[in-house]
N, C-alpha and C positions, 0 to 999 in steps of 0.2 A: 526514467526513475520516477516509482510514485511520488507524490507531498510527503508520508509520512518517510519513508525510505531517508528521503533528501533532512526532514528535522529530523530525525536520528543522527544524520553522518556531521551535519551544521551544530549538534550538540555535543555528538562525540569529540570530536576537533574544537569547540571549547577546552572541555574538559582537559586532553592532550596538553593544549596549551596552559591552560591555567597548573597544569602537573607541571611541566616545562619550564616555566619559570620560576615555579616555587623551588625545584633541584635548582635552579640557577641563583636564587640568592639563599640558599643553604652554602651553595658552595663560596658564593661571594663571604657569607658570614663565617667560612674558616680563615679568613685572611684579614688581619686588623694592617688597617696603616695611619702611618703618626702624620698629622697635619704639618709639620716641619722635621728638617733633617735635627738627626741628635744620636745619643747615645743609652742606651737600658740601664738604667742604673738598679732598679729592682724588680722582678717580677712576680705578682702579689698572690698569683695561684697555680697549685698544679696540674699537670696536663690533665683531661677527663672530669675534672670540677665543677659542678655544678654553681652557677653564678644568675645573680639579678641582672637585669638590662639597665645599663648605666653603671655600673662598680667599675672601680680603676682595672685594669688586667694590670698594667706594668708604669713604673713610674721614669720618667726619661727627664735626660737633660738636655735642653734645645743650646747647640753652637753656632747657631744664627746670630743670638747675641745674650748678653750677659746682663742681668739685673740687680742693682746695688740699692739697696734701704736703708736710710738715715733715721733716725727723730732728731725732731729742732722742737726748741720751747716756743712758749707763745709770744714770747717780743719777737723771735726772729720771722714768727710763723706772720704776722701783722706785718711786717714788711716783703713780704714774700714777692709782692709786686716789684719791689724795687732791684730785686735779686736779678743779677748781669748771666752769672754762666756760674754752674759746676765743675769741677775738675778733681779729679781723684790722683793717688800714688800709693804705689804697692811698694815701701820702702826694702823689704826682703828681696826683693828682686830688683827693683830699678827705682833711681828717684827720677824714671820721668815721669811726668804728669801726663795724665789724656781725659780727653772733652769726657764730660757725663751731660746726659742729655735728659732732660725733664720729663719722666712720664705722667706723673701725679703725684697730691696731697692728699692725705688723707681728711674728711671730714671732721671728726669728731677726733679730741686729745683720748688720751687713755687715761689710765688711774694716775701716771707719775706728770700728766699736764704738757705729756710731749706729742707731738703731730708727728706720723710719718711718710717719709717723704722715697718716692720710687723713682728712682733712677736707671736709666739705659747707657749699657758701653758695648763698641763693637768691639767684638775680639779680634785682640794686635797680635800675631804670630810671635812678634818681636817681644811683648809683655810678659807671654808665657802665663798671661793669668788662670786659674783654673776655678772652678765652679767651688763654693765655701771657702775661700781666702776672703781674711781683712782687707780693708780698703780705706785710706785715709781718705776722706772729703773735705775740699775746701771750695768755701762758700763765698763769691764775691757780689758782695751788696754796688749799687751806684748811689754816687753822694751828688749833694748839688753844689758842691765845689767849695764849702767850708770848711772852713779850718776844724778837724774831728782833734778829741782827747782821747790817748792809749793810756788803759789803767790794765793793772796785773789779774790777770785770773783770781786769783785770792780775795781781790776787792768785792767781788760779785755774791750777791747772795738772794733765791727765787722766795719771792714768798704771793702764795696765789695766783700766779702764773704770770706776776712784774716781777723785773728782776731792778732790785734798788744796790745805792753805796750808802756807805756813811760819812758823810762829809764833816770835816774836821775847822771850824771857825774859830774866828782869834776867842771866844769864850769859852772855848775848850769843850763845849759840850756839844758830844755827836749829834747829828740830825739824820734822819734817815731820808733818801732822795730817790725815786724811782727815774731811771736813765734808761735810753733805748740806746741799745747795743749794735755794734757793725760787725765786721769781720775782723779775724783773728789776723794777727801780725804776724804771727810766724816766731815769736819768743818769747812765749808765754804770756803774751799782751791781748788786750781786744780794743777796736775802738768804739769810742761812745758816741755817738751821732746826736742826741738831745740829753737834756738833764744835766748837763757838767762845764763847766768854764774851765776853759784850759790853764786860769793860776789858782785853782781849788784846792785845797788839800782832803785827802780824803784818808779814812783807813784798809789800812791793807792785809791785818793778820788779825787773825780771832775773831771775823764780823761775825760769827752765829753765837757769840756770850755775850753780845753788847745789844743795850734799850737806848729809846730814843729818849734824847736830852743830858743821858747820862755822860759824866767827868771823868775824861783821860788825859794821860800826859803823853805827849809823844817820849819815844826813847832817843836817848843820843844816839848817834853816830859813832858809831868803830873806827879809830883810828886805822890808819892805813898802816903802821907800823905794829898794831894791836894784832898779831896773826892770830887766830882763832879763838879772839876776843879774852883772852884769859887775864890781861891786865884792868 
């Protein structure tokens, strides 16, 4: 076989090749596959569609495992360190609880001054949970072992991303107090970890009508006998 004979047949047999492979990922590119197991939940285009490289084709739900998003304020977001474990319940189904496992914070708050927070739960057969159900989360802070103050939800009110009480002294004039908050009790309470003395009196209804300094009177007490206060 002459030289040129021989770069002929050494070029053609490129060319072959390079055909060769090109059919092979045309065909490779009929066949998408999902980087984890799941389910289709919508498919974004019809068959023969002409589309950009990179656009979604179909939108899936991965059952690998499930992802739960909170917002926390900025006292709690400032203690974040101190935070022991998450725990969720799906009370329409069960009131057991299971671990939620910390993926990330979010950087930056949003416009309402709330941080959010992503959460990982592995799916319990048992839970029956499904993809867009509610989820109760609860948050348990670690203390260093003093004595904390529970005031009622009502007591609280945010202003600039502190959340204060209004503390109620024998001169009867409110004071405004900024208190960092713990975790929820479980009865409509939260506890206060700084800002508050456990024999303080504070107020509990109407703190977004009330200025600082200004003069209230507590109200009496309803008899126990008084049934729905009408005496």
């Amino acid at each position: 076989v002459n030289e040129n004979d021989y770069d002929k047949a050494v070029s053609g047999l490129k060319m072959v090749g390079a055909k060769l492979k090109n059919a092979k990922d045309q065909l490779n590119d009929t066949q998408l596959r999902a980087p984890a197991s799941g389910y289709i939940q919508k498919v974004n285009f019809e068959e023969n569609e002409l589309i950009d490289a990179g656009m979604p084709v179909v939108s899936m739900i991965d059952v690998g495992y499930y992802q739960v998003e909170i917002d926390i304020p900025v006292s709690l977001y400032v203690q974040r360190d101190a935070i022991r474990s998450f725990s969720g319940v799906q009370p329409s189904i069960s009131d057991k609880t299971f671990d939620l496992q910390l993926l990330s914070y979010s950087k930056k708050a949003n416009n309402n001054q709330l941080y959010k927070v992503q959460l990982r739960i592995n799916p319990d057969r048992q839970l029956k949970l499904a993809p867009g159900m509610d989820v109760q989360v609860k948050i348990e802070l670690a203390t260093n072992g003093s004595p904390q103050t529970c005031v009622p939800l009502t007591a609280l009110f945010n202003e600039k991303g502190s959340t204060f009480v209004w503390v109620y002294p024998s001169s009867k004039r409110v004071q405004k107090r900024e208190v960092v908050i713990g975790n929820l009790t479980g009865d409509g309470r939260i506890r206060i970890s700084e800002g508050l003395l456990p024999d303080e009196q504070i107020v509990v209804a109407g703190v977004n009508n009330l200025s600082d300094n200004e003069q209230v009177e507590p109200l009496e007490a309803v008899a126990e006998t008084n049934v729905g206060g009408l005496l």
